[in-house]
N, C-alpha and C positions, 0 to 999 in steps of 0.2 A: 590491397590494404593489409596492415599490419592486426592482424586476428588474437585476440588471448583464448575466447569458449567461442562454443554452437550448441545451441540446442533450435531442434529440430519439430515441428506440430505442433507448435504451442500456441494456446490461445487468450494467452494475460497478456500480451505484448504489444495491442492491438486489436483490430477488427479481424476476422477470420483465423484462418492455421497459417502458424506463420513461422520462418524460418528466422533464430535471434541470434544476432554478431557482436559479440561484445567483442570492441575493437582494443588493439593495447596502444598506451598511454595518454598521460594525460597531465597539460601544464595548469588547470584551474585549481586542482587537487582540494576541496570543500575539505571543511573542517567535520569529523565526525563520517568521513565518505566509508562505505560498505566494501569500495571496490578499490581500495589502494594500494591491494596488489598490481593492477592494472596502472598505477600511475607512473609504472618507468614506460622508456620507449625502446627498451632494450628486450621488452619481454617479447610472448607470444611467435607468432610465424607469418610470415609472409604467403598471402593469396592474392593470386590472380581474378579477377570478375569472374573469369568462366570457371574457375573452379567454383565459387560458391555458387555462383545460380548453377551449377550442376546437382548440385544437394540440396537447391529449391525443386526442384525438378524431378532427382530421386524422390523426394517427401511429399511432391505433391499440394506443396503449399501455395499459395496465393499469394503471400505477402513476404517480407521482409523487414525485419527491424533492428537498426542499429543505435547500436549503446556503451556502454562501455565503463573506464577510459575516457575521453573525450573525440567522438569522432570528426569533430569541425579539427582538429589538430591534424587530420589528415587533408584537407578540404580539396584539393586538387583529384585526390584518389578518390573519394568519397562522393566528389560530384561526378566524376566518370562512371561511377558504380552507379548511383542514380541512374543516371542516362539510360547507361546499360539496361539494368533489370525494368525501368520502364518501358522502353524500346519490344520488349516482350511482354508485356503485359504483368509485369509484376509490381503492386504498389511497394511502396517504402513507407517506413515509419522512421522516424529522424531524433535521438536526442540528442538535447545540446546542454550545458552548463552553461553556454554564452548565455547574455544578456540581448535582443535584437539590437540595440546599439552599439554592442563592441563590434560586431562582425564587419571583419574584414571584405572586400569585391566580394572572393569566389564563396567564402562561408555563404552568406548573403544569398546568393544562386542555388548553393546548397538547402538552404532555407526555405525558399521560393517554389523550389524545384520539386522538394519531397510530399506527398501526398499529405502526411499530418508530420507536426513538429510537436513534440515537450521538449519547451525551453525554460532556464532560469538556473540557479546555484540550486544544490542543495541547503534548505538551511537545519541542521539540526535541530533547533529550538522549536522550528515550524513542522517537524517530522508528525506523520499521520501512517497509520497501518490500513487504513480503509479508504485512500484514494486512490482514484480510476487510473493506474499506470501511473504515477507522480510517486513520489517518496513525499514533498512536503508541500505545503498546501499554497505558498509564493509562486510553485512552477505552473505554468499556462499552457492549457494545450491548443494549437494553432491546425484549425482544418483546411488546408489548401484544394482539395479534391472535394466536390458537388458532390460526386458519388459516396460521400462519407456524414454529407450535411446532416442527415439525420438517424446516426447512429446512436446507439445509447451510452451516453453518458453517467449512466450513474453509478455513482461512487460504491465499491465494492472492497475488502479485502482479497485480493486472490494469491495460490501457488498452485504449482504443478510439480509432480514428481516426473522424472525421467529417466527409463533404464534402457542404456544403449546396448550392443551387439558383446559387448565385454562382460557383460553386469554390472558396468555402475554404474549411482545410481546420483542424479542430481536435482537439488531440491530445489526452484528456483520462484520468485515472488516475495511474498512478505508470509513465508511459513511460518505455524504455532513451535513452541516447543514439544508440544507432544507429539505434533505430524514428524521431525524431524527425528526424534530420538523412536519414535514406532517403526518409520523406516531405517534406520539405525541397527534395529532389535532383530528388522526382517533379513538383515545382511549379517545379520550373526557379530556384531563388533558395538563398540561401546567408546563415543570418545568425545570429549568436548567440540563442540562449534559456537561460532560467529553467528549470534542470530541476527542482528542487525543490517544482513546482505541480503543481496538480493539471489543469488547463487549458494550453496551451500553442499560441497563434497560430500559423499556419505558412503 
């Protein structure tokens, strides 16, 4: 799959610690999207399955969850990936911008396949800071997995900081401005951000 980030242990993305793939590009491209750096398809790098669930596996996590971009725009690689990481014992978490009725066959499979789905557009107008995994409150979350039937639902704002092997540092969720600019302060630098993302460089 073609990859833009990774963040690694994180537990806003889903049920448990989970390894998060924001995938690069993306043809829905929402008006007001967070992530549209990720909408060419020219970006990011190219990974193989086994490279990423190597780094499930380094980290120890459970789950998997892809995002992006739009990952149905891969839908061939993305259902092989499914396969994959279930075949071991690793759920997936699936979003999509589709609609369930635009989906193509293999989207579809993809759908089907992944333990839970958010699906739907972004819509701007409907954007919420305190829904559970959703940016706006139109998108639907789909539990295909018994073992998740009675997980908690309920609506939370979350973020998470993250500092890798380099020192930096990524602020990823629906951050305050003051969480972002406090760790900003902790890195010794001072500089404008996007807070309307869900990812945020610092």
């Amino acid at each position: 799959m073609r990859v833009a980030d990774m963040v690694h242990s994180s537990k806003i993305y889903g049920p448990g610690k989970r390894t998060v793939v924001w995938l690069q590009g993306c043809s829905i491209r929402c008006d007001n999207c967070w992530n549209d750096e990720l909408w060419s398809f020219k970006g990011g790098r190219f990974m193989m399955n086994h490279e990423i669930i190597q780094h499930v596996e380094t980290h120890c996590d459970e789950g998997i969850t892809l995002l992006g971009g739009e990952p149905l725009d891969q839908p061939k690689r993305v259902l092989q990936f499914i396969e994959h990481a279930q075949s071991l014992g690793i759920n997936v978490l699936l979003y999509t911008g589709y609609e369930l009725h635009e989906l193509s066959k293999i989207q579809s499979q993809c759908v089907e396949l992944a333990d839970i789905v958010i699906h739907g557009r972004y819509m701007h107008e409907l954007r919420s800071l305190n829904l559970l995994w959703r940016g706006s409150t139109n998108q639907e979350i789909l539990i295909n997995n018994e073992k998740f039937r009675d997980i908690d639902l309920t609506e939370k704002r979350q973020m998470e900081v993250h500092i890798d092997s380099m020192g930096q540092t990524k602020v990823v969720g629906y951050p305050t401005e003051e969480l972002v600019e406090s760790v900003s302060l902790l890195n010794g630098k001072m500089k404008s951000f996007k807070l309307d993302g869900d990812r945020v460089e610092v």
